[in-house]
C-alpha positions in Angstrom: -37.1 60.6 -8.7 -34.3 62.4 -11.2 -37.4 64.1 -12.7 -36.0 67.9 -13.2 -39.6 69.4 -13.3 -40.3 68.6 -9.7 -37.1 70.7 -8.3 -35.9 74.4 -8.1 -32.0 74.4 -8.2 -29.8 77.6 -8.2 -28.1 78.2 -11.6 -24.5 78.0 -9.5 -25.2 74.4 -8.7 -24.6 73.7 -12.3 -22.5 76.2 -13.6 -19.9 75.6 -10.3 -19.5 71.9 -11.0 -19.9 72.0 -14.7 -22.7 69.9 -14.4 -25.3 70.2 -17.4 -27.7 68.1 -19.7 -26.4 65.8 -22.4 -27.4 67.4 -25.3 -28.4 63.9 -27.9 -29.1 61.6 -25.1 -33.2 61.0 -23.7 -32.8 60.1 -20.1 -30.7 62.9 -19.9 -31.9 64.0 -16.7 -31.7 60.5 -15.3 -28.0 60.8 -15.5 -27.5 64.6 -15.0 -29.8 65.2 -11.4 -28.6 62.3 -9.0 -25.2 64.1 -9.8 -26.2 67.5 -8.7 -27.4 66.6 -5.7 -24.4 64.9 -4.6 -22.7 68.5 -5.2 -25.8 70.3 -3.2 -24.8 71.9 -0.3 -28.2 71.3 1.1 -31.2 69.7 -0.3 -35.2 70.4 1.3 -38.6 68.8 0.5 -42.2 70.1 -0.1 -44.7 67.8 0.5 -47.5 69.9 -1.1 -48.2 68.1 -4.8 -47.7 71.1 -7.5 -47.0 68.9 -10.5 -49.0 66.4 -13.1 -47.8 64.1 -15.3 -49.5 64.2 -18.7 -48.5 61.0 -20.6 -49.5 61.0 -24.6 -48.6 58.4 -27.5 -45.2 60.8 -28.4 -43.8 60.2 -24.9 -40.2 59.2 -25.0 -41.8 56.4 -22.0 -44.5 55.2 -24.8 -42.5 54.9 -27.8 -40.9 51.4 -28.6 -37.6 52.2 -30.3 -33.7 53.3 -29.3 -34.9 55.9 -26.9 -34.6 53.3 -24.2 -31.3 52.5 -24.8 -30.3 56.1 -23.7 -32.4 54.6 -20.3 -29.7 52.3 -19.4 -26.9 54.7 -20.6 -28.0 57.2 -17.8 -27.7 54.5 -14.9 -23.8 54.0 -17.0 -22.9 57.4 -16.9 -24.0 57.7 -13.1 -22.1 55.0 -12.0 -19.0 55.6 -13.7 -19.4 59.7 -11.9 -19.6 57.8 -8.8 -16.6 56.1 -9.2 -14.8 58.7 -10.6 -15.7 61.4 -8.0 -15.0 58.6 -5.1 -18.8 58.9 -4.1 -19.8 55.0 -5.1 -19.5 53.5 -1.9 -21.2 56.6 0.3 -24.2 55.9 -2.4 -23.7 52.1 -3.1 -26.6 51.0 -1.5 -29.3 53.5 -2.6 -27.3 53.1 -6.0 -28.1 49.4 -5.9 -31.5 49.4 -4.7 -32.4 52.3 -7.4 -30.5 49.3 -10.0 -32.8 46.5 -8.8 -36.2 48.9 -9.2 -34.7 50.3 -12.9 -33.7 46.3 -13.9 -37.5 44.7 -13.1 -39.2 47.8 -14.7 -36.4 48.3 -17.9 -36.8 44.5 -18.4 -40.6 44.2 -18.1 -41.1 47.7 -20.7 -38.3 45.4 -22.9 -40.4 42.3 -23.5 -42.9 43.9 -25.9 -40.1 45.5 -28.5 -39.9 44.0 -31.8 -37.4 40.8 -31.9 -35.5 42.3 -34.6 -34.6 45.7 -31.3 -34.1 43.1 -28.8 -31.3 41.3 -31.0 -29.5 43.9 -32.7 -29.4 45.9 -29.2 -29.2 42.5 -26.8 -24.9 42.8 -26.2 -25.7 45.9 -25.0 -27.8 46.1 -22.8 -26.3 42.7 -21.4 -22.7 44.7 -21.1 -24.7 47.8 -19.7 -26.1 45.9 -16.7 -22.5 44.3 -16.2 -21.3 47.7 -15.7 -24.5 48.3 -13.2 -25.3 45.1 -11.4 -25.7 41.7 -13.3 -28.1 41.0 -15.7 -28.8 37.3 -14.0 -29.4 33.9 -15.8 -32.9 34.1 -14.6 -33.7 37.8 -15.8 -32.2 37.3 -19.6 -34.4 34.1 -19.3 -37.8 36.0 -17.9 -37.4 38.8 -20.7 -37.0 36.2 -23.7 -39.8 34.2 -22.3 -42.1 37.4 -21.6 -41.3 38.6 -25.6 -41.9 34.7 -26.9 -45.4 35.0 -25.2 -46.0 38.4 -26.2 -45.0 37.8 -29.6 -47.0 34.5 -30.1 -50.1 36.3 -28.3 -49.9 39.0 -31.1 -50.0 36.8 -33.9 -52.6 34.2 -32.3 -54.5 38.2 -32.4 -53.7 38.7 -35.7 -54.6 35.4 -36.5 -57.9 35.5 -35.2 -58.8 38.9 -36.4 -58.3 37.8 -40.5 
């Protein structure tokens, strides 16, 4: 997980390989932490649990607006580091397989935005996933489906509550 808060990293790492956080972006530690540990000379693990998670309405995760674009942007920036520093094929495969788990669970948080999001933001996140790992017939069919049913269940709610 690129979560900063579960890591100790020495202030060299970053200042060495000129390596910081986005400043404007969310997801900026997404994009910024898979990178540093490409340039770490060695990496160890803990397994002792010393952190909690405390999700509240606020959360950049609960909100429904352009946050989550900056989601998708993170996975862009990361992949065009890996090409650029010749690194994509070493990490290709855990690259890919981290694509495939971020596609399912980015498409299935998507379905529930309001139409009016999905449309205005739909080229990119179609040309985003080009640049990451296709975006297949069956996945752009699956979201509009999933938001069609959501939306209808809403207002079937609505509906009933009058």
């Amino acid at each position: 997980k690129a979560y900063p808060c579960n890591k100790i990293f020495k202030k060299e790492l970053f200042i060495d390989n000129n390596l910081f956080f986005q400043e404007g972006h969310y997801y900026e530690d997404l994009e910024l932490i898979p990178k540093l540990v490409t340039k770490a000379y060695s990496v160890s693990f803990i397994s002792q649990i010393g952190y909690n998670y405390m999700k509240h309405n606020e959360s950049t995760t609960s909100s429904r607006d352009g946050r989550i674009l900056d989601n998708l942007w993170a996975y862009i920036q990361l992949k065009d580091y890996l090409e650029r520093e010749n690194l994509y094929e070493k990490y290709r495969t855990d690259f890919d397989l981290t694509v495939d788990y971020f596609k399912r669970y980015y498409l299935n948080m998507l379905y529930d935005y309001p139409t009016r999001f999905l449309l205005k933001n739909y080229e990119f996140i179609v040309k985003g996933f080009d640049r990451i790992g296709r975006l297949k017939l069956l996945d752009k069919v699956k979201l509009w489906y999933k938001h069609i049913l959501f939306v209808l269940k809403r207002k079937l709610y609505d509906y009933r509550a009058r």
